[in-house]
Predicted model as a PDB file, atoms N, CA, C, CB and O in Angstrom, pLDDT in the B-factor column:
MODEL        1                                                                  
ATOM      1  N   UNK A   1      94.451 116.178  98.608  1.00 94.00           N  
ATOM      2  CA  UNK A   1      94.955 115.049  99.368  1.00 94.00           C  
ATOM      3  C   UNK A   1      94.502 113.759  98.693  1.00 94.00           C  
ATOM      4  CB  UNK A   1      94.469 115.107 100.842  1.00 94.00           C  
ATOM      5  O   UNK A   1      93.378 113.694  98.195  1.00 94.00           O  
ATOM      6  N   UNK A   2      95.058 113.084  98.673  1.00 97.00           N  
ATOM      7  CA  UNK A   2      94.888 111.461  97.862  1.00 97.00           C  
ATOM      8  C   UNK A   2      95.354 110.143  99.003  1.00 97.00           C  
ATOM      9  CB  UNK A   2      96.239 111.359  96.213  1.00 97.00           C  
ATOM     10  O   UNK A   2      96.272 110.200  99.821  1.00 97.00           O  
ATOM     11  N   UNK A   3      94.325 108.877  98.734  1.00 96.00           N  
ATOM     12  CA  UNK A   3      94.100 107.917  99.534  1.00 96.00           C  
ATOM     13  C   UNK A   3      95.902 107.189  99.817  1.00 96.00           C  
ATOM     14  CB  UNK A   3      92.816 106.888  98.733  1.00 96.00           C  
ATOM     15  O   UNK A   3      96.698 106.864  98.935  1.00 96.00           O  
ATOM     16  N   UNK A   4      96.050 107.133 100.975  1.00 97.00           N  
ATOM     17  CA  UNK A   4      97.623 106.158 100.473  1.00 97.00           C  
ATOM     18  C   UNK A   4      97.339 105.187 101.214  1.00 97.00           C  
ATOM     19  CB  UNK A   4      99.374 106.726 100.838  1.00 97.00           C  
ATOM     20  O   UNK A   4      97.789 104.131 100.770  1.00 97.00           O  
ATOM     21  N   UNK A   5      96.508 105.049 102.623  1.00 96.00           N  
ATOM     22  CA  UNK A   5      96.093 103.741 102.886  1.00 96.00           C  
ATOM     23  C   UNK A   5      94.628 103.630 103.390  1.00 96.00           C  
ATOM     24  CB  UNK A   5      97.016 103.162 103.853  1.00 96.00           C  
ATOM     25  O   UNK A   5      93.927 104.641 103.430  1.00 96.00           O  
ATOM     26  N   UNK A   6      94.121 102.334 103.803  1.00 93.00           N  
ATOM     27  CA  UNK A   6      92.885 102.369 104.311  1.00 93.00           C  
ATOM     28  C   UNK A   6      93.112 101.451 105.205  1.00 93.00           C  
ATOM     29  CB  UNK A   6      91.769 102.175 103.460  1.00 93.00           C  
ATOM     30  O   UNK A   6      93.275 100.281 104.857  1.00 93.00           O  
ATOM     31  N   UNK A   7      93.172 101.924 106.799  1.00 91.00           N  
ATOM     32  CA  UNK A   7      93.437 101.528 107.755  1.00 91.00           C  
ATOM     33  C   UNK A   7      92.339 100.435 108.223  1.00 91.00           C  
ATOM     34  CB  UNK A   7      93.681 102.577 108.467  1.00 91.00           C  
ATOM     35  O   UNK A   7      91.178 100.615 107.857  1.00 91.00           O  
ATOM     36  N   UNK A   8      92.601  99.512 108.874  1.00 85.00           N  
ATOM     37  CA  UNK A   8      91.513  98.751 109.500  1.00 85.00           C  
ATOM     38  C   UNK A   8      91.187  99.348 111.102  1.00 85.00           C  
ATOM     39  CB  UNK A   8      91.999  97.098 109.514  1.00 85.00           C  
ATOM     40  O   UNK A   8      90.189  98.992 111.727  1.00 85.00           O  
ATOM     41  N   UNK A   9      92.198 100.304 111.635  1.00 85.00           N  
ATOM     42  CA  UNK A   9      92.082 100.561 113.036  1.00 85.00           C  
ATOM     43  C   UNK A   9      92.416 101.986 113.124  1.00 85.00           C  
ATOM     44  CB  UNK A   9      92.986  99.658 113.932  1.00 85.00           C  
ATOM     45  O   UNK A   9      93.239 102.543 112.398  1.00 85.00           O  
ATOM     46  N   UNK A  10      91.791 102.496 113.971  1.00 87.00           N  
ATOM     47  CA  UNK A  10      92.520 104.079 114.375  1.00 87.00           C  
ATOM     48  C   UNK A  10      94.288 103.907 115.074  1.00 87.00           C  
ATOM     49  CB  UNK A  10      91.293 104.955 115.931  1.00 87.00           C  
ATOM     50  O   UNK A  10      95.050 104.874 115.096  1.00 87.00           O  
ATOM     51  N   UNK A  11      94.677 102.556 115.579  1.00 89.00           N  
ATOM     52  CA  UNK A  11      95.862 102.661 115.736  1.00 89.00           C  
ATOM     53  C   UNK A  11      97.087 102.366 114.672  1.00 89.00           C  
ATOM     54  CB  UNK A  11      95.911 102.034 116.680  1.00 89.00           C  
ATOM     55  O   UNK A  11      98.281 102.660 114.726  1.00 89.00           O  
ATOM     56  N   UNK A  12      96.264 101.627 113.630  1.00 93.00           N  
ATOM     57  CA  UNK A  12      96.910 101.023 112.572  1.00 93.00           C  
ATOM     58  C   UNK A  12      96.976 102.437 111.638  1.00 93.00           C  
ATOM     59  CB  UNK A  12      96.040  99.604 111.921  1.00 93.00           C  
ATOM     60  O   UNK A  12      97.928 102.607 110.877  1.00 93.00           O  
ATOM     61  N   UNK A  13      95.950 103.379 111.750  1.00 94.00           N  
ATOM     62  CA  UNK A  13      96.141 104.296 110.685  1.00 94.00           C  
ATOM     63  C   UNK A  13      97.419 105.468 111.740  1.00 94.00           C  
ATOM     64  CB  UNK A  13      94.267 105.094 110.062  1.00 94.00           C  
ATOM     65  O   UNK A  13      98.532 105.730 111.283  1.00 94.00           O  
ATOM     66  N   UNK A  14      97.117 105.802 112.600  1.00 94.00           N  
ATOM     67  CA  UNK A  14      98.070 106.013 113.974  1.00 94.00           C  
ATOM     68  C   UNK A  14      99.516 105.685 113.487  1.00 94.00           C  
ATOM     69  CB  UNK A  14      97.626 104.881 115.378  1.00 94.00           C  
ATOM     70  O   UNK A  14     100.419 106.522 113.449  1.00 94.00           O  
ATOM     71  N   UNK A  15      99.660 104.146 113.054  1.00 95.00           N  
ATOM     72  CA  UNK A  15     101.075 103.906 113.025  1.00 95.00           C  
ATOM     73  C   UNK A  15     101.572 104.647 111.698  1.00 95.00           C  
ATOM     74  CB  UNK A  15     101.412 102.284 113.045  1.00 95.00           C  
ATOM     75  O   UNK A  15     102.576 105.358 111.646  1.00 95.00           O  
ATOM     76  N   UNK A  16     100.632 104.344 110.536  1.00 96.00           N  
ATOM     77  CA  UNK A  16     101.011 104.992 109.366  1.00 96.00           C  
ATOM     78  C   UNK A  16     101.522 105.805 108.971  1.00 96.00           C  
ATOM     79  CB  UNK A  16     100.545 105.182 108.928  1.00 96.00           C  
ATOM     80  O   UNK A  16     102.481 105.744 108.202  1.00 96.00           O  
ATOM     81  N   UNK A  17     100.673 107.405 109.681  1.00 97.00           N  
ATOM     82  CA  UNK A  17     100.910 108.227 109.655  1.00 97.00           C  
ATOM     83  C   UNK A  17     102.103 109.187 110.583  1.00 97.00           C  
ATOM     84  CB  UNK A  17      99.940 108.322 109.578  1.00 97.00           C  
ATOM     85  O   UNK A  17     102.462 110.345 110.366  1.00 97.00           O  
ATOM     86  N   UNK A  18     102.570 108.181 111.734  1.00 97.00           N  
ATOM     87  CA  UNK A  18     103.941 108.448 112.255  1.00 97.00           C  
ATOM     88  C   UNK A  18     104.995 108.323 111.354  1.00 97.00           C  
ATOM     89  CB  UNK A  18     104.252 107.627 113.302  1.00 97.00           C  
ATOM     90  O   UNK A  18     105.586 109.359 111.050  1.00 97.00           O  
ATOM     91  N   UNK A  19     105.504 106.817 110.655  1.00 97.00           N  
ATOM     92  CA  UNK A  19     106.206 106.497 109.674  1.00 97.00           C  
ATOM     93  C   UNK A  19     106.148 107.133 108.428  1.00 97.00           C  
ATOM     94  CB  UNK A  19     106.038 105.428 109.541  1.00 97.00           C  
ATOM     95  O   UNK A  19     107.129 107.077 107.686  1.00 97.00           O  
ATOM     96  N   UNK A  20     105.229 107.674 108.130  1.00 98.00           N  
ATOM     97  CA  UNK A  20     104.951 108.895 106.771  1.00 98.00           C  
ATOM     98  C   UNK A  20     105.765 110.196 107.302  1.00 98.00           C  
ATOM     99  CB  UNK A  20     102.945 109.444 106.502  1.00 98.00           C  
ATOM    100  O   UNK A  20     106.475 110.773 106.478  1.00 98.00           O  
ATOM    101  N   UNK A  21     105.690 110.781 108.873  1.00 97.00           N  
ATOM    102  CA  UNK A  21     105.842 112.150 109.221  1.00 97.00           C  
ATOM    103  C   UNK A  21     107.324 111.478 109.516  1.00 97.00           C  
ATOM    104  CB  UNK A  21     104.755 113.017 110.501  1.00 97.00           C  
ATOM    105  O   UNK A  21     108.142 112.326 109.157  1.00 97.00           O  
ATOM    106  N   UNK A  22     107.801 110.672 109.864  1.00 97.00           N  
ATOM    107  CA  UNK A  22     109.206 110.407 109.952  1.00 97.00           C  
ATOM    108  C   UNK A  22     109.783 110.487 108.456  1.00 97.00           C  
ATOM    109  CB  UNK A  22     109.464 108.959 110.655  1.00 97.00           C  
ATOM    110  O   UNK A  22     110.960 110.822 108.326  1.00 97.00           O  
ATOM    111  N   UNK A  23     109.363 110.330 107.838  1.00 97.00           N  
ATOM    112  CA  UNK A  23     109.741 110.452 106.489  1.00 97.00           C  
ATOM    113  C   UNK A  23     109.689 111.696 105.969  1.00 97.00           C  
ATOM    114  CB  UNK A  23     109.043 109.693 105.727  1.00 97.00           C  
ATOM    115  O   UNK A  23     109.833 111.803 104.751  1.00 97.00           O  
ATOM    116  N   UNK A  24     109.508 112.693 106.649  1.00 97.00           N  
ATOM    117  CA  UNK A  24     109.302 113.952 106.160  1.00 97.00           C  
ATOM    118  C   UNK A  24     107.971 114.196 104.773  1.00 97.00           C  
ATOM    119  CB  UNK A  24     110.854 114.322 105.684  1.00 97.00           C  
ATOM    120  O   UNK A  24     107.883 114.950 103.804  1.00 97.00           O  
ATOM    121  N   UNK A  25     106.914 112.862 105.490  1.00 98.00           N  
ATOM    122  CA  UNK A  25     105.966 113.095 104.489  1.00 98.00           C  
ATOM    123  C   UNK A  25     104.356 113.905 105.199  1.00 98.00           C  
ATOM    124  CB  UNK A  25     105.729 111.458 103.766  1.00 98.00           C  
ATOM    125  O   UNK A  25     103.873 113.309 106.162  1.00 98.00           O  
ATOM    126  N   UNK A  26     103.733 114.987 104.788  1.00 97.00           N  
ATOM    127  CA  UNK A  26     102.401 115.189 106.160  1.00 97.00           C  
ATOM    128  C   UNK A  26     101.353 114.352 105.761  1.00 97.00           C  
ATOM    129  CB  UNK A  26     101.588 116.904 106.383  1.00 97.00           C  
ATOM    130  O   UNK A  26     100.858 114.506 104.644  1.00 97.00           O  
ATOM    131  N   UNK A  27     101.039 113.680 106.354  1.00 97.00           N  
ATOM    132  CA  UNK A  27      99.653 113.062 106.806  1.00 97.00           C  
ATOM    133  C   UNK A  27      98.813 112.974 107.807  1.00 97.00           C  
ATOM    134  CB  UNK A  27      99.658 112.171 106.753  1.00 97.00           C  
ATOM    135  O   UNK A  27      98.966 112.955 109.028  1.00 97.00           O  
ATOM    136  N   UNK A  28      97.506 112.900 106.813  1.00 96.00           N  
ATOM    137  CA  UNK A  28      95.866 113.608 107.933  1.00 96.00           C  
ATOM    138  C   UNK A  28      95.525 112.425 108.082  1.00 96.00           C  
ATOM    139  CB  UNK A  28      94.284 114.730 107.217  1.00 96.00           C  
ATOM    140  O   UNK A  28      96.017 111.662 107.252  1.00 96.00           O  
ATOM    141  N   UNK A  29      94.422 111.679 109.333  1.00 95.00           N  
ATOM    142  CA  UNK A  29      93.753 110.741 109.394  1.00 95.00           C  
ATOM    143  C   UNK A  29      92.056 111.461 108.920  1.00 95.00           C  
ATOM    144  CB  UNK A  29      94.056 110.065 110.891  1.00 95.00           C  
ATOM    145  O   UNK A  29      91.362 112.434 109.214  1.00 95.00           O  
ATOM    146  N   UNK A  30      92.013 110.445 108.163  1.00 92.00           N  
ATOM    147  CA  UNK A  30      90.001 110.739 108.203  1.00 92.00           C  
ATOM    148  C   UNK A  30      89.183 109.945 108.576  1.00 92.00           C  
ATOM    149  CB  UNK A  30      89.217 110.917 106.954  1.00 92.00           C  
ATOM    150  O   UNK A  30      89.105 108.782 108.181  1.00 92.00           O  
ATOM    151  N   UNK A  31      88.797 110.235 109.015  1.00 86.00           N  
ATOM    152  CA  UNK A  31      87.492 109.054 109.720  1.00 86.00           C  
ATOM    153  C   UNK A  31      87.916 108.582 110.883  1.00 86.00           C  
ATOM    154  CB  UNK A  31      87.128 107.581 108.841  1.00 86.00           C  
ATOM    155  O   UNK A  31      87.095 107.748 111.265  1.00 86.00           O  
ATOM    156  N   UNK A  32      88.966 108.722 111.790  1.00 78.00           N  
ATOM    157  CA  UNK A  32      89.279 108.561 112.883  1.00 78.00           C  
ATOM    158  C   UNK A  32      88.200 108.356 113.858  1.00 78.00           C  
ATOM    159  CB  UNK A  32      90.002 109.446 113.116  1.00 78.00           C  
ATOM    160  O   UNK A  32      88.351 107.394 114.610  1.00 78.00           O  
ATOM    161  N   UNK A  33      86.756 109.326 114.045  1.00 68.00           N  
ATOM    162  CA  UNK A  33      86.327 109.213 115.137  1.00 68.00           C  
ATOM    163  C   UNK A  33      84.805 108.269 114.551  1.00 68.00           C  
ATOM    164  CB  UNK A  33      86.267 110.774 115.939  1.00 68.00           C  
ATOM    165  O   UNK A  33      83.939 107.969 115.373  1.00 68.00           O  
ATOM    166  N   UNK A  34      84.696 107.970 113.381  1.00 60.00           N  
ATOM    167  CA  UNK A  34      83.717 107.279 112.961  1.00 60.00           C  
ATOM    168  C   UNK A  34      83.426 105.757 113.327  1.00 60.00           C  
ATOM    169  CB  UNK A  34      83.837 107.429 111.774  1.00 60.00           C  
ATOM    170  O   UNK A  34      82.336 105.243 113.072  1.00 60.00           O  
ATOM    171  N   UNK A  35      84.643 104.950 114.046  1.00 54.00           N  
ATOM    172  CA  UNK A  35      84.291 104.208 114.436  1.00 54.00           C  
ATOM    173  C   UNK A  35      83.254 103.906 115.686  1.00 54.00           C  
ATOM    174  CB  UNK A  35      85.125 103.929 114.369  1.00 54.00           C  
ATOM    175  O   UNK A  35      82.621 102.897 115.999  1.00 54.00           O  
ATOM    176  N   UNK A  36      83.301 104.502 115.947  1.00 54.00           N  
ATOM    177  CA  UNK A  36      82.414 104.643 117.346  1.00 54.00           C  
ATOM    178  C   UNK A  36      81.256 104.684 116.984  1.00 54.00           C  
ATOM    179  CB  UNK A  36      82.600 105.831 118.261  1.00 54.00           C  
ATOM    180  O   UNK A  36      80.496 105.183 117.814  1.00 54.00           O  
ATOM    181  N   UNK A  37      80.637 104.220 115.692  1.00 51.00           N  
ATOM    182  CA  UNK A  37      79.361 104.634 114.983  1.00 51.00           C  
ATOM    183  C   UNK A  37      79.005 103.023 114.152  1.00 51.00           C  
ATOM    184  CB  UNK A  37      79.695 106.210 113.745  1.00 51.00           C  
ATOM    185  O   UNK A  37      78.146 102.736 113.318  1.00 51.00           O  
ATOM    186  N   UNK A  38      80.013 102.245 114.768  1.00 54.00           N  
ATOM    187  CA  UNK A  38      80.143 100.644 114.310  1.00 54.00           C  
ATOM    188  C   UNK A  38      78.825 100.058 114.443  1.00 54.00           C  
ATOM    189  CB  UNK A  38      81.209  99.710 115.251  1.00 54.00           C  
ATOM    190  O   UNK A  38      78.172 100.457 115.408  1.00 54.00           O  
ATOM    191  N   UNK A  39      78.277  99.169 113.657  1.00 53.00           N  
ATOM    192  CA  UNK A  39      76.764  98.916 113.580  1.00 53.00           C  
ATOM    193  C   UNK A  39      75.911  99.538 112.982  1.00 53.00           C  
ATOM    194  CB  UNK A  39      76.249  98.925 114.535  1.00 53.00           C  
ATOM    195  O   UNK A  39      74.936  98.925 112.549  1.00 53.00           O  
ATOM    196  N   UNK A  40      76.036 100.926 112.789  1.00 55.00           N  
ATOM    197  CA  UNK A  40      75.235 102.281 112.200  1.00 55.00           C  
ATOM    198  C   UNK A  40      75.905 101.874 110.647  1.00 55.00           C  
ATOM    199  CB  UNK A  40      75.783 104.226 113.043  1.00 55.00           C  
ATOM    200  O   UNK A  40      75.348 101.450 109.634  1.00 55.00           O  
ATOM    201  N   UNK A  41      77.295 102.187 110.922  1.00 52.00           N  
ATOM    202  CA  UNK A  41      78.316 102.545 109.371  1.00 52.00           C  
ATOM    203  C   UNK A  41      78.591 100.881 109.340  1.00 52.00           C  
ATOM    204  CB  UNK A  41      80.259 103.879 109.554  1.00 52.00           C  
ATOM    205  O   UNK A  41      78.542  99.961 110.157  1.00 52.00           O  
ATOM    206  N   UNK A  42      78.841 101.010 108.215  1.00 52.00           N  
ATOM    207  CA  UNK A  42      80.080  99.668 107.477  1.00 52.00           C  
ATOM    208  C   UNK A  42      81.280  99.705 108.586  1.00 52.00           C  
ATOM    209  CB  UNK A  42      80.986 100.202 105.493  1.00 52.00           C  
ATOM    210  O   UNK A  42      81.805 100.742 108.993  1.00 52.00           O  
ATOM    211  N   UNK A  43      81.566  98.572 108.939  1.00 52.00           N  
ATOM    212  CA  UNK A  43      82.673  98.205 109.565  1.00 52.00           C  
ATOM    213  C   UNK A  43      83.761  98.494 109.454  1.00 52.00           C  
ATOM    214  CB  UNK A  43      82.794  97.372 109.563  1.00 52.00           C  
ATOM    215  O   UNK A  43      84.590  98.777 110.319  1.00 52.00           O  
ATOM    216  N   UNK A  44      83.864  98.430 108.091  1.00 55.00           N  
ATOM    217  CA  UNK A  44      85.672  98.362 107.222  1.00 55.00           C  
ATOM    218  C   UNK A  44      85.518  99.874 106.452  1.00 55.00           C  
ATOM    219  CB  UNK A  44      85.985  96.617 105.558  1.00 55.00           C  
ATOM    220  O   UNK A  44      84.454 100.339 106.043  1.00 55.00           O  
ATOM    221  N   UNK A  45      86.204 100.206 106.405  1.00 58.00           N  
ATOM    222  CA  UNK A  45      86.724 101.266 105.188  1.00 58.00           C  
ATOM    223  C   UNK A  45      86.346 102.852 105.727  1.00 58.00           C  
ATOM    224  CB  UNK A  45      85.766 100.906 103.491  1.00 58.00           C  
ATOM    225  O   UNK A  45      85.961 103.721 104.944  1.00 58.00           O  
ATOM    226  N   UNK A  46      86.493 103.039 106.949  1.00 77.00           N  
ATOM    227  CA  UNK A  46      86.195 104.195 107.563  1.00 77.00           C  
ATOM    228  C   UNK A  46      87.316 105.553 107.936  1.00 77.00           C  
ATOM    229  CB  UNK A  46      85.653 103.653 108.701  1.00 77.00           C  
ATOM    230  O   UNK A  46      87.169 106.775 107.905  1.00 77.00           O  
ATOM    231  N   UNK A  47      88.641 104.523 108.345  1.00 89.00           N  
ATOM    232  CA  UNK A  47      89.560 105.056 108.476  1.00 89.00           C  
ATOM    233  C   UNK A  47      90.461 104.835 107.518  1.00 89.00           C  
ATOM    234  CB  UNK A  47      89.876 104.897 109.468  1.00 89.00           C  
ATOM    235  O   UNK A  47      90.681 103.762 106.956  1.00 89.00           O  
ATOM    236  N   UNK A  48      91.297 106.500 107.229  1.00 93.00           N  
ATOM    237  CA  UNK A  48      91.871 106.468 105.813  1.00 93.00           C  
ATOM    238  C   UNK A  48      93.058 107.495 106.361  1.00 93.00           C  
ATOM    239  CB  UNK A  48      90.718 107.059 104.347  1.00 93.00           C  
ATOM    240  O   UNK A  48      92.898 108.362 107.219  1.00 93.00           O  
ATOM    241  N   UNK A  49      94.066 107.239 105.783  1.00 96.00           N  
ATOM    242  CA  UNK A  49      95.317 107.879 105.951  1.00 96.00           C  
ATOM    243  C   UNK A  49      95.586 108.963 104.243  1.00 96.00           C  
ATOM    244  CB  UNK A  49      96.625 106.385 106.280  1.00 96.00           C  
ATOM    245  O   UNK A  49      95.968 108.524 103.158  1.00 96.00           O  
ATOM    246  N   UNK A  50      95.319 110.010 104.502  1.00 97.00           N  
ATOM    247  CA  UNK A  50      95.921 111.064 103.175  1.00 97.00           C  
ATOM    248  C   UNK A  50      96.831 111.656 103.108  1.00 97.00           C  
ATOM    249  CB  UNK A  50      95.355 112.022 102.808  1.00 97.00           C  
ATOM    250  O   UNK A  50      97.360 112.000 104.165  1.00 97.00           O  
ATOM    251  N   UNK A  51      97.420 112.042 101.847  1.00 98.00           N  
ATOM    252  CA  UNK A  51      98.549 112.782 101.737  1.00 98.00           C  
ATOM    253  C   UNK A  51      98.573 113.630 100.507  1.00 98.00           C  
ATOM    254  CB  UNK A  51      99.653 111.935 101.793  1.00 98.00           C  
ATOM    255  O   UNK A  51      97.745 113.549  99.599  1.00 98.00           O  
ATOM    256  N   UNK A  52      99.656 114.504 100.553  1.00 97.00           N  
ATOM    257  CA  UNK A  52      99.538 115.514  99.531  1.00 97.00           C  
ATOM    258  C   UNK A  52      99.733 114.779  98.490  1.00 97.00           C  
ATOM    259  CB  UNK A  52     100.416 116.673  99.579  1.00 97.00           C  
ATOM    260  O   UNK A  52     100.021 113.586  98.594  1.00 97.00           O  
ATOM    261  N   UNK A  53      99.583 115.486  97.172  1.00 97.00           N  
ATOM    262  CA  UNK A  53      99.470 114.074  95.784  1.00 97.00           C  
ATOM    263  C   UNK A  53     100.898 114.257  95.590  1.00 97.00           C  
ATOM    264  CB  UNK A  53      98.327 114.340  93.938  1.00 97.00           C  
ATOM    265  O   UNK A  53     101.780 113.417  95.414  1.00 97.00           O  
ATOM    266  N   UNK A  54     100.952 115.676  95.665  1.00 97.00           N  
ATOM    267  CA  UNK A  54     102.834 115.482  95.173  1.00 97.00           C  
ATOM    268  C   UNK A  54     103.772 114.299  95.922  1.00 97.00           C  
ATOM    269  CB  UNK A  54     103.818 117.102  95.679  1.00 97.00           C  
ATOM    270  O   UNK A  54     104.846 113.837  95.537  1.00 97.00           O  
ATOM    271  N   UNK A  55     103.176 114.050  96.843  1.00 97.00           N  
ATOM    272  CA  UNK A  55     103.854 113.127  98.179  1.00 97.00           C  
ATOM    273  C   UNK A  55     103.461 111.418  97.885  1.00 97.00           C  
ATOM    274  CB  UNK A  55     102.963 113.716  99.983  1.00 97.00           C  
ATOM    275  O   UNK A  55     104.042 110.400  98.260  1.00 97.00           O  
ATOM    276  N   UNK A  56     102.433 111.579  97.193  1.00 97.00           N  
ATOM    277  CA  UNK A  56     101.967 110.158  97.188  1.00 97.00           C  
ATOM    278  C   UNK A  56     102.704 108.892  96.731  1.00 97.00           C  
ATOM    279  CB  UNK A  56     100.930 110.162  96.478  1.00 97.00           C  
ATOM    280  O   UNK A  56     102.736 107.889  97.445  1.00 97.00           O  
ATOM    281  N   UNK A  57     103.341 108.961  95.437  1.00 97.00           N  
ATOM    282  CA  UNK A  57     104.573 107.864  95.279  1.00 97.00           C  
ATOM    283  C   UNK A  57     105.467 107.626  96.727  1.00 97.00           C  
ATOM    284  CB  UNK A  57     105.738 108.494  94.006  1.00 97.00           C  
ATOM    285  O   UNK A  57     105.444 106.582  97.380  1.00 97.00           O  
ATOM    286  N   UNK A  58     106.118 108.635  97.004  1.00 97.00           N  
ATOM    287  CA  UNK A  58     106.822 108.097  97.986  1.00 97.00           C  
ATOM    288  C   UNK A  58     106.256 108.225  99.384  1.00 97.00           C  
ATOM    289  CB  UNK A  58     108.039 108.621  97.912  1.00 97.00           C  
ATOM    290  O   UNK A  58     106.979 108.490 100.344  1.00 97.00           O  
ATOM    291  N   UNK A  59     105.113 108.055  99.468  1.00 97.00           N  
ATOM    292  CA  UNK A  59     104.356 107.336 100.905  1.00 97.00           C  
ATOM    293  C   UNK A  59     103.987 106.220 100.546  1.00 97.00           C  
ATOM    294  CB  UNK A  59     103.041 107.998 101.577  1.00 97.00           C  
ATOM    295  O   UNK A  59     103.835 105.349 101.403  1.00 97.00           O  
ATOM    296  N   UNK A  60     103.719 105.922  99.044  1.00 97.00           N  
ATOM    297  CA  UNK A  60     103.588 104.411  98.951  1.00 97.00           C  
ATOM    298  C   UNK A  60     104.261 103.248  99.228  1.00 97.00           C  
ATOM    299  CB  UNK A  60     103.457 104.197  98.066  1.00 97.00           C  
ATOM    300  O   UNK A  60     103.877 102.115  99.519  1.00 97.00           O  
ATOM    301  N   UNK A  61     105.822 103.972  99.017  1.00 97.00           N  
ATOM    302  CA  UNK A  61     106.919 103.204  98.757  1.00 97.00           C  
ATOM    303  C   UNK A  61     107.137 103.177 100.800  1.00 97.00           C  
ATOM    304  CB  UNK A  61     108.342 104.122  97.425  1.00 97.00           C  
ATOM    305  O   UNK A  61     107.580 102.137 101.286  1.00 97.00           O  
ATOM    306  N   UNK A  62     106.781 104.376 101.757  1.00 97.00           N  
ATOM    307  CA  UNK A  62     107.316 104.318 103.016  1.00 97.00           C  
ATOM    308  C   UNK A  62     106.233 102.821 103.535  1.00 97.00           C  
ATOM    309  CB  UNK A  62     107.124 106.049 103.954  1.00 97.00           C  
ATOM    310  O   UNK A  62     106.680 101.777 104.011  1.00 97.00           O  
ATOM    311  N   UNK A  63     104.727 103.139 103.258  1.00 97.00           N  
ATOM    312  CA  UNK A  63     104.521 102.408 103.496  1.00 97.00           C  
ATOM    313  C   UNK A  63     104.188 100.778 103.076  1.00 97.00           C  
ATOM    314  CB  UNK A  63     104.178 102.970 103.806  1.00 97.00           C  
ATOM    315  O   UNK A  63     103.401  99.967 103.563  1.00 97.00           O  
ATOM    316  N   UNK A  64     105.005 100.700 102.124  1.00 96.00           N  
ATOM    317  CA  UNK A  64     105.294  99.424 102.013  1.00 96.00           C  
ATOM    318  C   UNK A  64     106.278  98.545 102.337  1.00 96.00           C  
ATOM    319  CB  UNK A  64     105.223  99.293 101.191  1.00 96.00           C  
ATOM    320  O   UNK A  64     106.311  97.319 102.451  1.00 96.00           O  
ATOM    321  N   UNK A  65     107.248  99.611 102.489  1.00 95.00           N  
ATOM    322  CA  UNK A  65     108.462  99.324 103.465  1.00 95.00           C  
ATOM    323  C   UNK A  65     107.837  99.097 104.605  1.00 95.00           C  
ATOM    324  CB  UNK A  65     109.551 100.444 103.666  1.00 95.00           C  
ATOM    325  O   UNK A  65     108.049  98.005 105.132  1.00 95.00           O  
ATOM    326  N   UNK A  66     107.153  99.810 105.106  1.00 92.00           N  
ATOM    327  CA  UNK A  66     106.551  99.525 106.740  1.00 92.00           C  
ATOM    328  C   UNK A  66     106.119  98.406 106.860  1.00 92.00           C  
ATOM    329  CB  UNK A  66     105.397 100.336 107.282  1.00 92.00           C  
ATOM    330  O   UNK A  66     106.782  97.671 107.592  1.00 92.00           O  
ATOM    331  N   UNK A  67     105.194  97.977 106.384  1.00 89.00           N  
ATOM    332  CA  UNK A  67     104.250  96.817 105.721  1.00 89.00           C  
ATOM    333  C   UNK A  67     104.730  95.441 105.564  1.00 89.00           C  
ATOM    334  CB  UNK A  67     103.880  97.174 104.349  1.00 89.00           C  
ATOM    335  O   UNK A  67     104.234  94.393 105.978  1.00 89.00           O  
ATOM    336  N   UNK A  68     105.995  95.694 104.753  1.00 92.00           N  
ATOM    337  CA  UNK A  68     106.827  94.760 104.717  1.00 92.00           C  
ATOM    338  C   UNK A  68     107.969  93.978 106.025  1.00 92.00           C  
ATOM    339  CB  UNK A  68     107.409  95.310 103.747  1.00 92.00           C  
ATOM    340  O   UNK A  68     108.564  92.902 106.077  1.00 92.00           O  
ATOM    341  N   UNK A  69     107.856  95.221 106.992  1.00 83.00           N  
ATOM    342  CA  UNK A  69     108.985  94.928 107.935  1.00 83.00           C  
ATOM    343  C   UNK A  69     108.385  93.814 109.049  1.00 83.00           C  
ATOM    344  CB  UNK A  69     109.529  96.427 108.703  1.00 83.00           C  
ATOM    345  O   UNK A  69     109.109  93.392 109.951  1.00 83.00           O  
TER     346      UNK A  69                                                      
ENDMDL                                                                          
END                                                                             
């Protein structure tokens, strides 16, 4: 699995990974429940949206379309 975004929110990575699976692309969230550990961990860079590598060009391209809209 390879990085395609780095969410700032569990809902923002949430949205990602809907618009990836609408695309007929699969994506895992990681770090989803690590926020809750805010103050302990780094703030930023916890939640991460992955995908298969074969998949990765064109989740880049979904979500930049997304991104862009």
């Amino acid at each position: 699995m390879k990085l395609a975004y780095d969410a700032s929110s569990n809902i923002e990575a949430h949205l990602v990974m809907h618009q990836l699976q609408q695309a007929g692309i699969d994506a895992v969230i990681e770090g989803e429940y690590l926020q809750g550990a805010v103050g302990e961990l780094p703030a930023a860079g916890n939640v991460r949206v992955r995908v298969p590598e074969t998949d990765f060009e064109a989740a880049k391209q979904v979500i930049a379309d997304w991104d862009a809209a």
